[in-house]
C-alpha positions in Angstrom: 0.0 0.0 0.0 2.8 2.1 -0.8 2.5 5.6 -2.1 3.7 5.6 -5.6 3.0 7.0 -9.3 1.6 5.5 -11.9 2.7 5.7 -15.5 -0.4 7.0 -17.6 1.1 5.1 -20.9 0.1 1.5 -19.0 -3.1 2.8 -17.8 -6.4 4.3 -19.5 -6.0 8.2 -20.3 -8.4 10.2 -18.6 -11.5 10.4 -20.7 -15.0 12.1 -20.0 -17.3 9.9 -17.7 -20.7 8.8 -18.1 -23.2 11.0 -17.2 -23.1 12.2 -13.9 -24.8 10.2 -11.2 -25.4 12.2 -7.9 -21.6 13.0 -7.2 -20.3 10.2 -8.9 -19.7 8.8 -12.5 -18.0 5.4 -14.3 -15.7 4.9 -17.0 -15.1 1.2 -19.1 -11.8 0.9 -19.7 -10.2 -2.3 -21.6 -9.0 -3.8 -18.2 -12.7 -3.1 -16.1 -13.7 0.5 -15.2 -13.0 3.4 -12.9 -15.5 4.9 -10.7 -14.7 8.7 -10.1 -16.3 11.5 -7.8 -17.9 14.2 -9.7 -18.2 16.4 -6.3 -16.7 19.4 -5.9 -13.0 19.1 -4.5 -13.1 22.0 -2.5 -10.8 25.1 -2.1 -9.2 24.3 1.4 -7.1 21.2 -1.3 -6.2 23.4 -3.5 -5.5 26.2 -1.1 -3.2 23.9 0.5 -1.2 22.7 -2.8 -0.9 26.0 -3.9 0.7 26.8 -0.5 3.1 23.9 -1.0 4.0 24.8 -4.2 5.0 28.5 -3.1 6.9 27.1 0.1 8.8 24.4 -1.6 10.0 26.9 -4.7 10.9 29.2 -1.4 13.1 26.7 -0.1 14.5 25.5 -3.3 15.3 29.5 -3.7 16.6 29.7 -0.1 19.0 26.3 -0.8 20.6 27.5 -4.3 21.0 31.2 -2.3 23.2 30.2 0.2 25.7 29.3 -2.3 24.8 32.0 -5.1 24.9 35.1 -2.1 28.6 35.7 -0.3 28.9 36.6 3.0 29.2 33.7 4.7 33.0 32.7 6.4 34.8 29.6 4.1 35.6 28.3 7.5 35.2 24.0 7.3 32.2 24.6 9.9 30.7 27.6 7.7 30.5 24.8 5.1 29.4 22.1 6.9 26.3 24.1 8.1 25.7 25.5 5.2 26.2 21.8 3.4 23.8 20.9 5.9 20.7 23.5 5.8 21.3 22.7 2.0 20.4 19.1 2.4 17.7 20.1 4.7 15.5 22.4 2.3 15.7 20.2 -0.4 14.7 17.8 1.1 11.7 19.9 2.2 11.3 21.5 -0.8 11.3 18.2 -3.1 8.4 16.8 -0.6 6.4 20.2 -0.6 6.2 20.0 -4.3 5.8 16.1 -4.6 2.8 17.3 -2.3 1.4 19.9 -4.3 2.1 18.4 -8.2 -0.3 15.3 -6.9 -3.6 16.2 -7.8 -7.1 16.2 -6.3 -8.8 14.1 -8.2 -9.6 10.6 -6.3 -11.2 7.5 -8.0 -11.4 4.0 -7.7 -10.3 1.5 -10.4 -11.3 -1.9 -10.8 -9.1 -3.9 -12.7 -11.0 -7.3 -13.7 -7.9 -8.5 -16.0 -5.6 -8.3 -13.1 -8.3 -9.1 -10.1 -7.2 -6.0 -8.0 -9.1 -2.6 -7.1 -6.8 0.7 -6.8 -7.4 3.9 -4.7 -5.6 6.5 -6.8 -5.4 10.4 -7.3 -4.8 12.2 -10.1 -3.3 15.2 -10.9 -4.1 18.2 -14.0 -1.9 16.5 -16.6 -3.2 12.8 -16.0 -0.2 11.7 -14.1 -1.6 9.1 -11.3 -0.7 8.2 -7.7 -1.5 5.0 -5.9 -2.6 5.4 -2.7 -3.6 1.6 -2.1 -3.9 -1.5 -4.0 -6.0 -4.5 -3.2 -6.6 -8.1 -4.8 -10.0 -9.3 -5.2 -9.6 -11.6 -2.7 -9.2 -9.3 0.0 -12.1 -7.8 0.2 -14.7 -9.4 2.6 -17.4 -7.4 1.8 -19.3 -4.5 -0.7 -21.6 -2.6 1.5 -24.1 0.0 0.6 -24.5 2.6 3.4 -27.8 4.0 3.2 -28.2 7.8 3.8 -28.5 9.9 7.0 -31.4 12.0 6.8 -30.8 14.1 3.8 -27.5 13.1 3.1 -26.1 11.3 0.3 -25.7 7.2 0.6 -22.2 5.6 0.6 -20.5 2.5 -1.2 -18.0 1.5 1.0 -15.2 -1.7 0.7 -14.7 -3.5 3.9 -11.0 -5.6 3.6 -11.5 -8.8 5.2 -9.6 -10.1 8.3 -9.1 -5.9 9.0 -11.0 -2.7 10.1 -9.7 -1.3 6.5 -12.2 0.1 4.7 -12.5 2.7 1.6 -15.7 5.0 0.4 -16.2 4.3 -3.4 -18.7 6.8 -4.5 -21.4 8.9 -2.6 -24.6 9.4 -4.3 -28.5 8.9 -4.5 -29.2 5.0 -3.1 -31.2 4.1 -6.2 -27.5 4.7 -8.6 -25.4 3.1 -6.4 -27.6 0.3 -5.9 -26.9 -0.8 -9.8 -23.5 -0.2 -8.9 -23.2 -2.1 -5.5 -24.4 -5.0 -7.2 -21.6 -4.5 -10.3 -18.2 -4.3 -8.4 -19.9 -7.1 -5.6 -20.3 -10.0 -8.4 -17.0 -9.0 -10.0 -15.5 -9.1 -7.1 -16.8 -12.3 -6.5 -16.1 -13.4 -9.3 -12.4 -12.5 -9.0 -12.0 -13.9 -6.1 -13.1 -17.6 -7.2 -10.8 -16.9 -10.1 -8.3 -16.3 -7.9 -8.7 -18.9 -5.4 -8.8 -21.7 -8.5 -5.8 -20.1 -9.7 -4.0 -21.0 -6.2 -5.3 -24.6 -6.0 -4.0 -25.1 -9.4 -0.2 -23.6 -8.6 -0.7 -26.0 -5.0 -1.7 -28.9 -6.8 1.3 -28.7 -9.4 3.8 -27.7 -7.0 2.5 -31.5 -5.0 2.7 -33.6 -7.9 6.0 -32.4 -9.1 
């Protein structure tokens, strides 16, 4: 479950979604489909990358000044604390604008060919990160959350064997009904594939 980035040349390029469907929407790729919120993202994300961005060019700026502007003493400690703070706001800076170049775009892929579901994000250009990856055969159970009062209903993935769990989509009950049902039998259906594909490798490694 690793944090890592995707390279958009193996995956589907970003293409418009299906209509709308009470904050969410779905898109068939070649290898399953991709369920992807259309709700608003909300400024305090963006207001926070753009923040990132700013401090982590700030820093870069501060690191490559400390060698650019004189007035610091040559001395062997001079350099080793300026060699220091140097490795120190890079550092910084390089995670600030890892940070702020990630995106705010969430959405949940569900791979049939490879029997796995991803949680990734994606940024402006398309690029992707991975925030989780599961195999069929983890997941214990699809559960439709009915809604609180007036409030949207949920689709949420709960991991077997763990307290894990991961929103899919929010929306009106009715839509994600249709889609509960989808990602539950392909689960299972994964899962069995899965399972077979085990017994098979067990099997050949006991005869050999």
């Amino acid at each position: 479950m690793s944090d890592a980035t995707i390279s958009t040349s193996k995956m589907h390029a970003p293409t418009p979604c299906d209509l709308p469907r009470d904050g969410f929407c779905t898109e068939e790729t070649h290898w399953g489909y991709i369920v992807r919120s259309t709700n608003d993202t909300g400024h305090s994300m963006i207001f926070t990358q753009s923040l990132s961005l700013i401090a982590g060019a700030a820093l870069l700026a501060a690191a490559l000044g400390m060698w650019i502007i004189p007035g610091m003493l040559f001395s062997v400690d001079a350099l080793m604390m300026r060699l220091f703070a140097t490795i120190v706001f890079v550092a910084a800076s390089a995670l600030l604008l890892w940070y702020a170049s990630r995106g705010t775009i969430s959405e949940i892929q569900i791979d049939n060919a490879r029997g796995e579901i991803r949680e990734v994000i994606r940024n402006h250009t398309g690029r992707m990160s991975l925030l989780a990856c599961y195999s069929f055969d983890s997941i214990g159970k699809v559960v439709l959350e009915p809604s609180a009062k007036n409030g949207p209903a949920s689709l949420v993935l709960l991991y077997r064997n763990s307290s894990e769990s991961v929103e899919v989509a929010t929306g009106r009950e009715g839509a994600l009904s249709t889609l509960h049902d989808r990602i539950s039998r392909d689960v299972i259906v994964g899962a069995n594939a899965i399972a077979k594909r085990k017994a098979d490798i067990d099997a050949f490694k006991d005869a050999a």
